[in-house]
Backbone bond lengths (Angstrom), bond angles and torsions (degrees), N, CA, C in turn:
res aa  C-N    CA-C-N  psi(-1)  N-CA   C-N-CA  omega(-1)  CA-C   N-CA-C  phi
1 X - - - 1.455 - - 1.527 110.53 -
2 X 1.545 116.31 -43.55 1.350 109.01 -179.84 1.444 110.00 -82.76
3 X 1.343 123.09 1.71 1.631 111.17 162.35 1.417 103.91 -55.97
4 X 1.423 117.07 -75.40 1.424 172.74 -133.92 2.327 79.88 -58.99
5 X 1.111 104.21 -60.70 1.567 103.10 174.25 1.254 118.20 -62.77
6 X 1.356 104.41 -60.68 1.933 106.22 176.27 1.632 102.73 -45.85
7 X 1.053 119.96 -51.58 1.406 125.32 -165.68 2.041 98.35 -52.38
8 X 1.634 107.69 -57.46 1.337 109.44 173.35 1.630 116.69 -45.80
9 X 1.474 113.68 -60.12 0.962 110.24 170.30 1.539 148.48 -54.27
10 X 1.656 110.54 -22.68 1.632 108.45 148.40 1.108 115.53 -62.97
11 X 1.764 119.74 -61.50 1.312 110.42 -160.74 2.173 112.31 -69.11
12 X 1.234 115.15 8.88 1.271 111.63 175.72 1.427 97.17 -99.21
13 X 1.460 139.14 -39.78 1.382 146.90 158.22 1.690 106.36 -39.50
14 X 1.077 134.09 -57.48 1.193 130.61 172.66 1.711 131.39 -62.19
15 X 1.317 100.05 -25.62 1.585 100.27 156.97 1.021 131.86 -84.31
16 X 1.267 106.15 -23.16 1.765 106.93 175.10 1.647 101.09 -86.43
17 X 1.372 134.85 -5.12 1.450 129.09 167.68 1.319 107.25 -89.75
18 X 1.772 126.77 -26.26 1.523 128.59 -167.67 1.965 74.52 -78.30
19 X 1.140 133.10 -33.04 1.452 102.00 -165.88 1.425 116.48 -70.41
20 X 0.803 115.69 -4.22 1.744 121.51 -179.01 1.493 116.25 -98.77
21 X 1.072 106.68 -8.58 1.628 119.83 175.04 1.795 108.93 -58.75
22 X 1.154 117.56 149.45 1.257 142.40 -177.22 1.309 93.98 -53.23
23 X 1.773 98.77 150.75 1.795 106.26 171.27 1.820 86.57 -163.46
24 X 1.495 99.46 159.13 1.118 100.39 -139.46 1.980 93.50 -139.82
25 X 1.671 85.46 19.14 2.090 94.62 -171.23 1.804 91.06 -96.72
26 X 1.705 91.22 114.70 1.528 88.80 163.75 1.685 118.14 -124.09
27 X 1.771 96.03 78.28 1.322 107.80 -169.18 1.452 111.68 -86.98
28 X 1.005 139.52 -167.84 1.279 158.40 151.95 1.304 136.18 -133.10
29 X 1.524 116.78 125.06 1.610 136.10 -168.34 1.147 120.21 -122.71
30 X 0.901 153.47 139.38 1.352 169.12 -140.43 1.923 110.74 -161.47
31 X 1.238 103.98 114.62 1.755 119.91 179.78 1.032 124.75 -154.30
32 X 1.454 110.61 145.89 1.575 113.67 168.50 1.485 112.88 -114.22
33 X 1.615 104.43 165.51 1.541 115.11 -166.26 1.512 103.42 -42.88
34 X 1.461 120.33 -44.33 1.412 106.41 -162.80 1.549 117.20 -67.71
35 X 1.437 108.87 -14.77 1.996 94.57 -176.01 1.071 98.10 -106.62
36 X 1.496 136.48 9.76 0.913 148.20 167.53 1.585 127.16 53.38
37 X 1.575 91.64 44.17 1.740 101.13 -175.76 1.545 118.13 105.19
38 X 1.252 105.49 -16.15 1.313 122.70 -155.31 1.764 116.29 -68.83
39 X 1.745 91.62 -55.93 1.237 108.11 -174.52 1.668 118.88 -99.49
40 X 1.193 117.34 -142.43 1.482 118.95 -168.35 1.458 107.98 -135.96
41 X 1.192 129.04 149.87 1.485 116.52 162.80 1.245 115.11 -165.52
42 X 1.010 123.33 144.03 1.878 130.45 166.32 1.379 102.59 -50.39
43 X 1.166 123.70 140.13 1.330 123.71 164.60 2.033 99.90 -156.24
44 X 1.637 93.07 168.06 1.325 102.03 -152.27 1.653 105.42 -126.37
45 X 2.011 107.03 43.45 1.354 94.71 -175.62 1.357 148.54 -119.33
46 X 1.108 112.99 176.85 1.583 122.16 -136.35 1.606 111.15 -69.86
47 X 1.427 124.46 -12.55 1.567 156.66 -148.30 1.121 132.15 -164.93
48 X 1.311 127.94 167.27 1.438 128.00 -164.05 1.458 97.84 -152.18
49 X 0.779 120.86 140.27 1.591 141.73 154.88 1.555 131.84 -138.73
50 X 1.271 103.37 130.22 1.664 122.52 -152.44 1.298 91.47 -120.48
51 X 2.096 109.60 106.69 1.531 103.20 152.18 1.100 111.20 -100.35
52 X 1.302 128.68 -171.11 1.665 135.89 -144.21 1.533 78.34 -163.11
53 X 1.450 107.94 116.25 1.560 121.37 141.71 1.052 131.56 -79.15
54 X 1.231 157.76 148.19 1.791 139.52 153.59 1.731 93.26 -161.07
55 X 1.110 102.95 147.13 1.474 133.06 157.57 1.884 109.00 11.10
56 X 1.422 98.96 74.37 1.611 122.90 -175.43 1.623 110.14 51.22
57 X 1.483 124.52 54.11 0.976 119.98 171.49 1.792 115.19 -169.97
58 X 1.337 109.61 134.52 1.650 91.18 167.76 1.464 133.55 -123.61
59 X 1.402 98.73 135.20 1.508 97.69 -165.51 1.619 152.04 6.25
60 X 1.426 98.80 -42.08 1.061 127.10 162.20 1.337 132.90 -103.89
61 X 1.632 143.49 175.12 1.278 145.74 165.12 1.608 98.63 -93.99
62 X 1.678 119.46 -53.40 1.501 110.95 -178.43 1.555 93.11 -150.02
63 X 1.470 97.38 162.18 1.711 121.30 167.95 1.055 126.96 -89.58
64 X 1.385 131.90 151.57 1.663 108.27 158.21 1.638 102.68 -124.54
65 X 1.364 117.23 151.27 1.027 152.96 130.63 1.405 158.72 -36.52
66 X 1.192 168.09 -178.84 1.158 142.26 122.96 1.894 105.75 -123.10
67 X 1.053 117.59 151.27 1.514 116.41 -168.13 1.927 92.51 -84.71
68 X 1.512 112.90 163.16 1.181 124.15 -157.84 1.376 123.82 46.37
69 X 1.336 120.87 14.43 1.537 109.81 -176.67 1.274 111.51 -131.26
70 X 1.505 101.11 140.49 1.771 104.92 177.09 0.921 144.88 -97.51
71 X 1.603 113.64 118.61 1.257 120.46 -140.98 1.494 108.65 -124.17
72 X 1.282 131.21 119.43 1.389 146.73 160.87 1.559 122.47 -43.05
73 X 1.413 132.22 81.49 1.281 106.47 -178.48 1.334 100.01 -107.35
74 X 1.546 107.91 151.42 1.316 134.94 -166.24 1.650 122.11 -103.25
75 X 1.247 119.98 84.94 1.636 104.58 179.57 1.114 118.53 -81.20
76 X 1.474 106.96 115.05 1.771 102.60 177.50 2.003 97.08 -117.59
77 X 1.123 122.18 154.59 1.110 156.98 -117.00 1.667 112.35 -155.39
78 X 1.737 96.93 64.17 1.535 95.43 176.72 1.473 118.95 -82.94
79 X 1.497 124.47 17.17 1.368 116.66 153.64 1.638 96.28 -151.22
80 X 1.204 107.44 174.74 1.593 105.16 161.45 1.297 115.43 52.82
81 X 1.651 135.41 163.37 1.396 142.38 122.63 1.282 136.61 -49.25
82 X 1.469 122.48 101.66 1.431 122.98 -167.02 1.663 106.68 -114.39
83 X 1.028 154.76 -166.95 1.588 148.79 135.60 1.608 83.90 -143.46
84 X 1.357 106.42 165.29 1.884 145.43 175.76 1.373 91.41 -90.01
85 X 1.590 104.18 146.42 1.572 95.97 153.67 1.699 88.18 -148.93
86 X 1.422 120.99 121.61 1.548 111.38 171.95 1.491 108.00 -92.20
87 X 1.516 108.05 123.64 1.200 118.94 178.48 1.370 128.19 -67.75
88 X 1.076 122.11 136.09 1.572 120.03 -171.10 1.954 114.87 82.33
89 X 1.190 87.11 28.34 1.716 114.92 -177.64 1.531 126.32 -147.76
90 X 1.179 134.07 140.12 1.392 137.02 141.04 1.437 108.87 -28.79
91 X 1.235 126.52 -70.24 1.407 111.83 -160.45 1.309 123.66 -70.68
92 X 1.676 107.78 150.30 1.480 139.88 -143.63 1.607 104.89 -143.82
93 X 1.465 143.50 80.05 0.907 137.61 176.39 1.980 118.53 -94.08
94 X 1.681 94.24 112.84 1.402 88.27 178.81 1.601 136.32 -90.85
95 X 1.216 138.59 -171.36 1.167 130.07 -175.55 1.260 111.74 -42.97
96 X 1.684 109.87 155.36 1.324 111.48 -158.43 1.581 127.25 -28.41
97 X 1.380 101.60 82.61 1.430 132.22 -174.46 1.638 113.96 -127.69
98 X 1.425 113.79 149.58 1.633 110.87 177.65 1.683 115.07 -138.04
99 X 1.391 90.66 128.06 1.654 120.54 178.07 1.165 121.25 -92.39
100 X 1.411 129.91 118.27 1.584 136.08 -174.39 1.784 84.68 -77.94
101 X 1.138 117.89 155.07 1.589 121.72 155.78 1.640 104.71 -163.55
102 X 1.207 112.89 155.98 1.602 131.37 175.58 1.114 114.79 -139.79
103 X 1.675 112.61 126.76 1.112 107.50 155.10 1.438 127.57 -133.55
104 X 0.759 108.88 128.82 1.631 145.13 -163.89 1.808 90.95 -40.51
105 X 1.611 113.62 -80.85 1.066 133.99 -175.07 1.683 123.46 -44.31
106 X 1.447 162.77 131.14 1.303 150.46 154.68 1.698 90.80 -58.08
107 X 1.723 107.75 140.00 1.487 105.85 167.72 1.859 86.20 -173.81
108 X 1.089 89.03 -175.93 1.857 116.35 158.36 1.175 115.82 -142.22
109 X 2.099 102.19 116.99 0.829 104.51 167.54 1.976 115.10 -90.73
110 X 1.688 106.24 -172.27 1.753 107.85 169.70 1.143 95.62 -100.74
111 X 0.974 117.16 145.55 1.922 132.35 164.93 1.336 100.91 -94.12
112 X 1.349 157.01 163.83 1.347 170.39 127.62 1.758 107.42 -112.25
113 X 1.543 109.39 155.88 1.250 118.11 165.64 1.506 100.49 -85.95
114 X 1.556 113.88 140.98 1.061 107.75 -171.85 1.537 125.95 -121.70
115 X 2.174 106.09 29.15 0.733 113.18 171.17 1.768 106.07 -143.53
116 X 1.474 103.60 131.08 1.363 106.39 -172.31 1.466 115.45 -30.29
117 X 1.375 142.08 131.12 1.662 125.80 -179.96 1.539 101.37 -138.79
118 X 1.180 130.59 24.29 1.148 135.71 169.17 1.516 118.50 116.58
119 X 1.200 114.83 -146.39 1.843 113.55 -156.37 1.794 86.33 -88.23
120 X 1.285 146.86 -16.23 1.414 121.80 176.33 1.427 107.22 -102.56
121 X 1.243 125.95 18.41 1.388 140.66 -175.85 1.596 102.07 -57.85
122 X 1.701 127.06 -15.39 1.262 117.93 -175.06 1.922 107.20 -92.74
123 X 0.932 97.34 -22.05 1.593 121.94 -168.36 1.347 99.33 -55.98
124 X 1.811 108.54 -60.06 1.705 107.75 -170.88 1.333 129.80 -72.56
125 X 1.020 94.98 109.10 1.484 123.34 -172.72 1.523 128.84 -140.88
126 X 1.206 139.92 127.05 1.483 143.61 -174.60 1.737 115.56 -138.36
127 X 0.761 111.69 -176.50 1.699 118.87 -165.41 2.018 91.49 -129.07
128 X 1.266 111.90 149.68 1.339 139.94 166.96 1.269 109.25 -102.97
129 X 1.140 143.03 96.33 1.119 135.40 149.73 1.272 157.19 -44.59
130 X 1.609 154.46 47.95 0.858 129.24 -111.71 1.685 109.32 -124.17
131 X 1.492 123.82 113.59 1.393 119.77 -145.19 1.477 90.43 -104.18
C-alpha cells in the first residue's frame, strides 16, 4: 500500500513539473467575454498589452487599461506554460496567445495563472486596471 502512494505521489509531482515545461506555439487568438476564449475573431484594437510569464511570477504587479477600449493582451511566456485568467470575467488567455477584451466599466480586476506551473503557482497573480 505504501508503494502504491509514493508511486501516486511522483507521478502527480511530475505533472505539475511537465506543466511548466517549454512550448514553443506562437499563435494568435482573438476573443470576447462571451465565448469565453473559446473561439476566434477579427477584431479591430486600439492597444496592446504584453504580459510576461516566467518562473511563478508576472512581470508586473498591475496593468492599465482604458475603459471602452479594445485592447489585445498578449501572454507571452518567458519560461514554462502559464495562461491569464481575469477573475470575475469570461476571459481566458492561453500560452503565448492574444485576447481582444473591453471593458466598458473603470474597475480592478485579479489576474491568476491559470495553469498549475509548480510550487509558486499560488503567488502569480496581478491586478487589471481599468481607468
Amino acid at each position: 500500500m505504501k508503494k502504491w502512494l509514493v508511486f501516486a505521489s511522483m507521478l502527480a509531482l511530475a505533472l505539475v513539473i511537465a506543466a511548466c515545461g517549454a512550448n514553443s506555439n506562437n499563435s494568435k487568438e482573438s476573443s470576447g467575454a462571451a465565448n469565453n476564449g473559446a473561439g476566434s475573431e477579427a477584431s479591430a484594437s486600439e492597444s496592446e498589452v504584453i504580459i510576461t510569464a516566467k518562473d511563478w511570477e508576472f512581470d508586473q504587479e498591475e496593468y492599465r487599461i482604458k475603459a471602452g477600449e479594445t485592447v489585445d493582451l498578449t501572454l507571452k511566456s518567458a519560461g514554462g506554460i502559464h495562461g491569464v485568467r481575469i477573475l470575475k470575467t469570461d476571459y481566458n488567455i492561453s500560452n503565448n496567445k492574444t485576447v481582444a477584451v473591453t471593458f466598458d466599466t473603470p474597475g480592478t480586476y485579479d489576474m491568476i495563472c491559470s495553469v498549475p506551473c509548480g510550487a509558486g503557482h499560488g503567488k502569480m497573480k496581478a491586478k487589471l486596471i481599468v481607468e
